[in-house]
C-alpha positions in Angstrom: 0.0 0.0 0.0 1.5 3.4 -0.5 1.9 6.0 2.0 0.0 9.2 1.1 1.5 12.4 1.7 -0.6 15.0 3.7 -1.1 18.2 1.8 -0.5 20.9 4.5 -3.3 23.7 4.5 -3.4 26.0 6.4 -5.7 28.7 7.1 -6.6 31.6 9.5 -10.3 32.0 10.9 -11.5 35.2 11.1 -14.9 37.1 12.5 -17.0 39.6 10.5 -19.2 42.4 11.8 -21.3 43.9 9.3 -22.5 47.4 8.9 -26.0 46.2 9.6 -24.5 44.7 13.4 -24.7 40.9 11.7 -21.7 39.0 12.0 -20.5 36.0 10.8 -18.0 33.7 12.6 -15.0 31.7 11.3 -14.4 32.4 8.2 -11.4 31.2 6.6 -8.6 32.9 5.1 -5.1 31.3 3.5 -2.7 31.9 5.9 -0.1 32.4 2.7 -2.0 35.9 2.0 -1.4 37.2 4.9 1.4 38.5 7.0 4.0 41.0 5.5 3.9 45.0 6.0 -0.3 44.5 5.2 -0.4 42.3 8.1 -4.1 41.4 8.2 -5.7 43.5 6.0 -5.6 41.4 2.8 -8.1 39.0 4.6 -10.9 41.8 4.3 -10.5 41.9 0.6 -10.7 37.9 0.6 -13.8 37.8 2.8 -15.6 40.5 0.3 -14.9 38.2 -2.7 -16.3 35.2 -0.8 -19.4 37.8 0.2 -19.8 38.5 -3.6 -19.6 34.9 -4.7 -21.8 33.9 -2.1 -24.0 36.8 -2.9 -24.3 35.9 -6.3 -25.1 32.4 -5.5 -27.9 32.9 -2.8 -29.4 35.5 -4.6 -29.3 37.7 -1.4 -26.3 40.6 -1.6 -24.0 40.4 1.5 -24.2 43.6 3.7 -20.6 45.7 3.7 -17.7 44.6 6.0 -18.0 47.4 9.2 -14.7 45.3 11.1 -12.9 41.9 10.5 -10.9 40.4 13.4 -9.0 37.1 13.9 -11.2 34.5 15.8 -9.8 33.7 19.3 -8.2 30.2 19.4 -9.8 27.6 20.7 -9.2 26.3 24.6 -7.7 22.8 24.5 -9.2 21.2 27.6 -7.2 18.2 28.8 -9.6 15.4 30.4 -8.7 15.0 34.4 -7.3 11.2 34.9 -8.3 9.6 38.3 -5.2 7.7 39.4 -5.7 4.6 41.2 -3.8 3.4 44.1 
């Protein structure tokens, strides 16, 4: 059998808050266009062509972004193990 390789993605989550107060949670972003001297501003203009293809698909125009922020990460919580003795 042959060993697949695993295609690394990766990708940055991101909150929306539209002009109308609606927000919309998690949405992703390649991590690849971000970073640099623009630092996170290039994920706006992502998330407003995802808004106009999704737009376009619904039939129902997306408000206009009002703020984007990253989405806080995730708590990892560790189970508590009982020992025996």
């Amino acid at each position: 059998m042959a060993v697949r390789k695993r295609v690394e993605s990766s990708f940055v989550a991101f909150d929306v808050t539209y002009v109308d107060g609606t927000r919309s949670s998690n949405r992703r972003v390649p991590s690849t266009a971000l970073g640099g001297l623009d630092g996170d501003e290039p994920a706006k203009e992502i998330i407003q062509e995802q808004d106009v293809a999704i737009g376009a698909a619904s039939g129902k125009p997306r408000p206009e972004i009002a703020a984007v922020e990253r989405s806080p990460l995730p708590e990892v919580v560790k189970p508590v193990v009982k020992k025996k003795f």
